[in-house]
C-alpha positions in Angstrom: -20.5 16.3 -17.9 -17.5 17.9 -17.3 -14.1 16.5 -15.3 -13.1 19.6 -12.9 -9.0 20.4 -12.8 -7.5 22.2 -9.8 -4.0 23.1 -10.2 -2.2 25.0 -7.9 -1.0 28.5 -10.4 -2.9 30.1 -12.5 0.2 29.9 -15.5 -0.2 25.9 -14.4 -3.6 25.8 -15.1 -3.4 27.9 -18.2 -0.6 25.0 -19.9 -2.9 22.5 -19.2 -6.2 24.1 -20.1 -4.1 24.7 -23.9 -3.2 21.0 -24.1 -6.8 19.9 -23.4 -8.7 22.5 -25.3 -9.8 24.0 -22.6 -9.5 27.3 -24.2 -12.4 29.4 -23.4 -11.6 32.0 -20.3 -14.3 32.5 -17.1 -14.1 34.3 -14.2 -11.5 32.4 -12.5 -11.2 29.3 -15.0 -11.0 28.1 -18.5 -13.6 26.1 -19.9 -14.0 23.3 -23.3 -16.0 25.2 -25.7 -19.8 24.4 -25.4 -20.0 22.3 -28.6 -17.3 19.8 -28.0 -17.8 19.8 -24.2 -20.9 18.0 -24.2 -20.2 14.8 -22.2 -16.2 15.3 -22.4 -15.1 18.6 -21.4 -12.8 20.0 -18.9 -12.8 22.8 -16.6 -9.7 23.7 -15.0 -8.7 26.3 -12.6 -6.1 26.9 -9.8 -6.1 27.4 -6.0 -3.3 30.3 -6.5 -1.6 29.2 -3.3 -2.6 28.3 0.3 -6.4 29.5 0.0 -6.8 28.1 3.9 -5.0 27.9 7.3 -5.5 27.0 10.2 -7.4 28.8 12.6 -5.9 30.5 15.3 -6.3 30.2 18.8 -9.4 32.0 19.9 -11.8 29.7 17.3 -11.3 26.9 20.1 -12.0 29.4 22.4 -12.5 32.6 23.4 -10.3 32.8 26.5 -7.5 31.8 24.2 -7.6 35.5 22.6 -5.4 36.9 25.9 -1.6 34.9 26.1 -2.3 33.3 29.6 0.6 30.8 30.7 -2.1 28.9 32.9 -3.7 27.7 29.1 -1.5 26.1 28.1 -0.4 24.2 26.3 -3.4 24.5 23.7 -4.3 21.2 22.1 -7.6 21.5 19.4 -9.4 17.8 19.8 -10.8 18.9 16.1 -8.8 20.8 14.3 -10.5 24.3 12.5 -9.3 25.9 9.1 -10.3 29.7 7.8 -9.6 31.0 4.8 -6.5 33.0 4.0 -7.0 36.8 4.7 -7.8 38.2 1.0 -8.6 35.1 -1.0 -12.0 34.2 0.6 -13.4 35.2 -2.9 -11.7 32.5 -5.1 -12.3 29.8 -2.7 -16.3 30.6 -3.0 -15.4 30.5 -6.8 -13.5 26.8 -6.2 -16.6 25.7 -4.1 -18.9 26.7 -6.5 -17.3 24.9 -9.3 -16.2 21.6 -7.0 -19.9 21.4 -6.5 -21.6 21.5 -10.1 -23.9 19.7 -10.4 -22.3 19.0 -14.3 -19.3 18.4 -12.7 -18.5 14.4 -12.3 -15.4 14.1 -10.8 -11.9 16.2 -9.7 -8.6 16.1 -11.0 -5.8 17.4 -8.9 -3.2 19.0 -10.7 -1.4 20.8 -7.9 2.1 20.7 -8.1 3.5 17.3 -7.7 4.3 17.2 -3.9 3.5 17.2 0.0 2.5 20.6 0.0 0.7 20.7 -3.3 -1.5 17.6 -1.7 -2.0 20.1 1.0 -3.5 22.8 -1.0 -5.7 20.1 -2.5 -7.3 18.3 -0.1 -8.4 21.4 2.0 -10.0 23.1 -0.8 -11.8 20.1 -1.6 -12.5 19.3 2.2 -13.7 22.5 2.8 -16.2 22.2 -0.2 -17.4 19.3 1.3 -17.4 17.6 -2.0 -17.5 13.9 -2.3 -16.9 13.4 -5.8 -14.4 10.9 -7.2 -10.6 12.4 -7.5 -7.9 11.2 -9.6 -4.6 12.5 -9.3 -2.3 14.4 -12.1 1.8 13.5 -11.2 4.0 15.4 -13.9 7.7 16.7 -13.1 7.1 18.8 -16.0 4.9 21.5 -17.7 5.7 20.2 -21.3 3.1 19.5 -23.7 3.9 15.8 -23.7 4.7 15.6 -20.1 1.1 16.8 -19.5 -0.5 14.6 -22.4 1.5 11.6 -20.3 0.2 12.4 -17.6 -3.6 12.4 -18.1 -3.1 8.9 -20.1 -1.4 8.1 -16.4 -4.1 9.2 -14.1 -3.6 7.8 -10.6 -6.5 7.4 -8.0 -6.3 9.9 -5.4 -6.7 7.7 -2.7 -3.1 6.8 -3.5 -1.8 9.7 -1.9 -4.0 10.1 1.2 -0.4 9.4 3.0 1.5 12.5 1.3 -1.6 14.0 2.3 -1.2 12.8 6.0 2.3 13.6 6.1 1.7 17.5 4.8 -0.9 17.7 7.7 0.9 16.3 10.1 3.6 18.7 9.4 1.3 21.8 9.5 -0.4 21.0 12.6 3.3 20.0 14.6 4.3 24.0 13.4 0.8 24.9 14.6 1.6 23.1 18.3 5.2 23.9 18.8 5.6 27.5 17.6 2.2 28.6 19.1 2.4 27.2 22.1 6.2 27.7 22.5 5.9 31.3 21.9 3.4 32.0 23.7 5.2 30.3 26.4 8.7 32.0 25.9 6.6 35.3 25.7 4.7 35.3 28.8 7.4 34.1 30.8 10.5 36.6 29.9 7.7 39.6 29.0 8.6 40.3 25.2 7.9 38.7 21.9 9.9 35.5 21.3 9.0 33.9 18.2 9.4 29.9 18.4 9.2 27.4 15.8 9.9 24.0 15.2 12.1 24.5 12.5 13.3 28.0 13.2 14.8 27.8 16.9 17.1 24.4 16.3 18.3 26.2 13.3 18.9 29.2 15.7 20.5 27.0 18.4 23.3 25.7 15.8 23.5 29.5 14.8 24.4 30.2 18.5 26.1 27.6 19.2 28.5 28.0 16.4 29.0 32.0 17.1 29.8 30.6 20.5 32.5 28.7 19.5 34.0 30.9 17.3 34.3 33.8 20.7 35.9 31.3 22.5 38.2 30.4 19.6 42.2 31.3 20.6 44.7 31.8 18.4 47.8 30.1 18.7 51.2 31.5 16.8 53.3 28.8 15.2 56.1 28.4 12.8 56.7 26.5 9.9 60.5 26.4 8.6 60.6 25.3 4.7 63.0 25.2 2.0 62.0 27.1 -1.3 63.2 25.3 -4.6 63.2 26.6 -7.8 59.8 24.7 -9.1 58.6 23.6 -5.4 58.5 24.3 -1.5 59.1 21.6 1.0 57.5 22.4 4.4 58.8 21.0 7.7 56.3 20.8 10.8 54.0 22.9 12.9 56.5 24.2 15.8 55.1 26.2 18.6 58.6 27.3 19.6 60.1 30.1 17.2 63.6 29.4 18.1 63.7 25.8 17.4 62.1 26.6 14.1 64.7 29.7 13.5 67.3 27.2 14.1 65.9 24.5 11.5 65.8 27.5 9.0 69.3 28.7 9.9 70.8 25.2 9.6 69.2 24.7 6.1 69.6 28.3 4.5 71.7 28.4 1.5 72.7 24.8 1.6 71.9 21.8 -0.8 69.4 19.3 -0.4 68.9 15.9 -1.2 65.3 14.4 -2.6 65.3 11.2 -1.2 61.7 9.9 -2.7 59.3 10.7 -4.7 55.6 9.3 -4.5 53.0 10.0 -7.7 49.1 9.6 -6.8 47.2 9.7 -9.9 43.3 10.6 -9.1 40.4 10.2 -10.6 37.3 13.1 -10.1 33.5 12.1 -10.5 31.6 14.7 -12.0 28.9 15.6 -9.7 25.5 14.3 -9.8 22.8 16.2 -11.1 21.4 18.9 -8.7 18.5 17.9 -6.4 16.9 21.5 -4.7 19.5 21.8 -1.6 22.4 21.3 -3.9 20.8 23.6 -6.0 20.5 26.2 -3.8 23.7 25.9 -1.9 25.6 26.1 -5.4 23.4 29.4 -6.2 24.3 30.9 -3.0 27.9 30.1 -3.1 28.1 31.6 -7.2 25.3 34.0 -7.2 24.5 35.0 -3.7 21.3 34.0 -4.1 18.7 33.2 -1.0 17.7 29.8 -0.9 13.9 31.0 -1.2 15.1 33.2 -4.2 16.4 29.7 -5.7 13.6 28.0 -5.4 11.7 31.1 -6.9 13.7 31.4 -9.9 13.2 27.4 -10.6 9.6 27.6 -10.2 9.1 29.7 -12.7 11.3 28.2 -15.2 9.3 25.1 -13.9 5.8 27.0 -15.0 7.5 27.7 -18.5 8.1 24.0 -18.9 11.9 25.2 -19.2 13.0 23.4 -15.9 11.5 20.0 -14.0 9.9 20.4 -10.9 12.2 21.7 -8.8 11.0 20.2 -5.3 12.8 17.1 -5.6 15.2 15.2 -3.3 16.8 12.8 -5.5 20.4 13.9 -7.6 19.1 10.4 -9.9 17.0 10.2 -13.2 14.8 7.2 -14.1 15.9 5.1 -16.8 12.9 5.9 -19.2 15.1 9.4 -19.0 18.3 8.3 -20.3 17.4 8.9 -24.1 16.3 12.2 -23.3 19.5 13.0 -21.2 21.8 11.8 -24.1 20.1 14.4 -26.0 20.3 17.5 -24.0 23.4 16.8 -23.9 24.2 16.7 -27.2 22.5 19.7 -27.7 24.3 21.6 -24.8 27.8 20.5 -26.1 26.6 22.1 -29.7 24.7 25.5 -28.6 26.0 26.0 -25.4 28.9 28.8 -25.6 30.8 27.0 -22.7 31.0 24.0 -24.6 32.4 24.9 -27.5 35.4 22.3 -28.3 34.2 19.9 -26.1 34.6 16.8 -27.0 33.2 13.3 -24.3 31.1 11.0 -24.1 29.1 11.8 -21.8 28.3 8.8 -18.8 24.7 9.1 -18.7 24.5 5.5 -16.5 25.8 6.9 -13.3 22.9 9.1 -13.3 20.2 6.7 -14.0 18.7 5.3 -10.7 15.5 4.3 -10.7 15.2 3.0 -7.0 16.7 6.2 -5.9 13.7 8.3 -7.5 10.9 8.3 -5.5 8.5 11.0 -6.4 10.5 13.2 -8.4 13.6 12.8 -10.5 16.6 15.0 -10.3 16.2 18.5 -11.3 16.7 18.4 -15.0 16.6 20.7 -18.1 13.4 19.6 -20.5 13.8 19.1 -24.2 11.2 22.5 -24.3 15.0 24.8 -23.5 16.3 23.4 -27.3 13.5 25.1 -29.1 13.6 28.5 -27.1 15.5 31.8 -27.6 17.5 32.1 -24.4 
């Protein structure tokens, strides 16, 4: 019997197939060789993405084909998936494999999060397979984050509320941005796209262009005193004459420091990056996109380079910290940057564990020490 893997990437599923043996290639997954498969072998393969949606309007109906204000709004009772336009083929190729009949039970290996539930569970839905299902949760694509991992597996009714969440999510966009649009559309006679995320963003977009029309400027002056090693500035004055004054009353003339007050400050490093820090610092030094962000992460996430770079937490967990101490030695040796530094590095402040909840803060993984960069 074999244990079926689904991950979510074909470079995924090819990582794990190596670490398991799985090294013999199929059309559309790798296989344990035949002679030490018998009774123990895997077969893993990968959804490549969203291989379904859900259906659009006119599968609950046929009068729903034509944007009619009067049908709305439109509210499935039982909600209907199809399969993404151009992938029908590799979801006949998942079914056939979730179904077997030397198959025993599925391991889901998509990535480690709400949407790679998602993917999951509607593959596995939609092949009507009952089987038993386990669940793979790694924040990394190392050899001994994966080995970890399948000595960890977790039932997969575990997660049947990520699962609910994901859904929940996809169905609201469904509601909203179909039946707003169509909505906004009929009534004002062009195309205006709605969406549950996309027009609040767009209202704060507005409103803040708004406010920066309406915006006056206001002239003021500031009289101040120009010192050899410093300038001392007096007040904001709205009237140029009493600030002329100020400045004719104290140019060329001594003046007197009174006091002095020191403030000595102390700067925390920030915390480790978590993906909207991680993509606003990108942006800010790079110009990068925040999809392109989480594009470039993914794949250094797929070359076990990066962890998984969905993650909402800034926090590791404190089976990390030995591994962080390390890193970091290495950075302060190899790294260019680093050359002549010289701390101790405060790897506690990091270490968090109730502020991890599925993933820890995006992180380097011991894999970058041993590759040519």
């Amino acid at each position: 019997m074999y244990k079926l893997i689904l991950a979510e990437k074909p470079s995924v599923a090819k990582s794990i197939a190596a670490v398991l043996g799985a090294n013999e290639r199929k059309d559309g997954f790798f296989i344990t060789p035949h002679e030490r498969g018998a009774g123990n072998g895997y077969i893993v393969s990968w959804c490549a993405g969203h291989l379904l949606e859900l259906a659009a309007p006119d599968a609950y109906g046929k009068q729903y084909g034509k944007w009619r204000f009067e049908d709305l709004p439109i509210i499935p009772d039982e909600w209907k998936y199809t399969p993404v336009n151009g992938k029908d083929v590799h979801l006949k190729k998942l079914t056939a494999l979730l179904n077997r009949d030397d198959v025993d039970h599925v391991i889901n290996a998509c990535d480690a999060g709400r949407e790679g539930e998602n993917i999951f569970r509607h593959v596995y839905d939609y092949a009507r397979c009952g089987k038993r299902t386990q669940r793979l949760w790694i924040s990394s694509m190392e050899e001994n984050a994966i080995k970890t991992g399948f000595a960890n597996l977790k039932d997969g009714k575990g997660y049947d509320n990520l699962y609910a969440a994901a859904s929940s999510r996809e169905r609201a966009d469904w509601l909203v941005g179909l039946n707003l649009t169509r909505a906004m559309s009929v009534l004002y006679g062009a195309t205006l796209n709605t969406g549950r995320a996309q027009s609040p963003t767009l209202a704060m977009l507005v409103r803040r262009e708004a406010e920066i029309s309406a915006f006056v400027k206001e002239l003021f002056y500031t009289p101040y005193i120009e010192f050899d090693s410093f300038i001392a500035f007096g007040e904001r004055m709205a009237d140029r004459q009493a600030a002329d004054s100020i400045s004719d009353v104290c140019d060329g003339r001594s003046a007197i420091v009174q006091s002095i007050e020191r403030q000595k400050k102390n700067v925390t490093p920030p915390k480790l990056f978590d993906l909207t820090t991680l993509q606003r610092e990108a942006n800010r030094l790079f110009g990068f996109t925040a999809q392109q962000t989480l594009d470039y992460a993914q794949s250094l996430y797929e070359k076990a380079l990066l962890s998984y770079p969905r993650s909402d937490s800034k926090y590791l967990t404190s089976d990390m910290h030995g591994t962080a101490a390390t890193l970091v030695e290495w950075l302060q040796k190899d790294m260019s940057y680093q050359n002549g530094a010289d701390f101790v590095p405060d790897i506690d402040r990091l270490i968090d564990d109730a502020k991890v909840s599925y993933h820890h803060a995006i992180n380097l993984t011991s894999a970058v020490m041993k590759t040519d960069l």
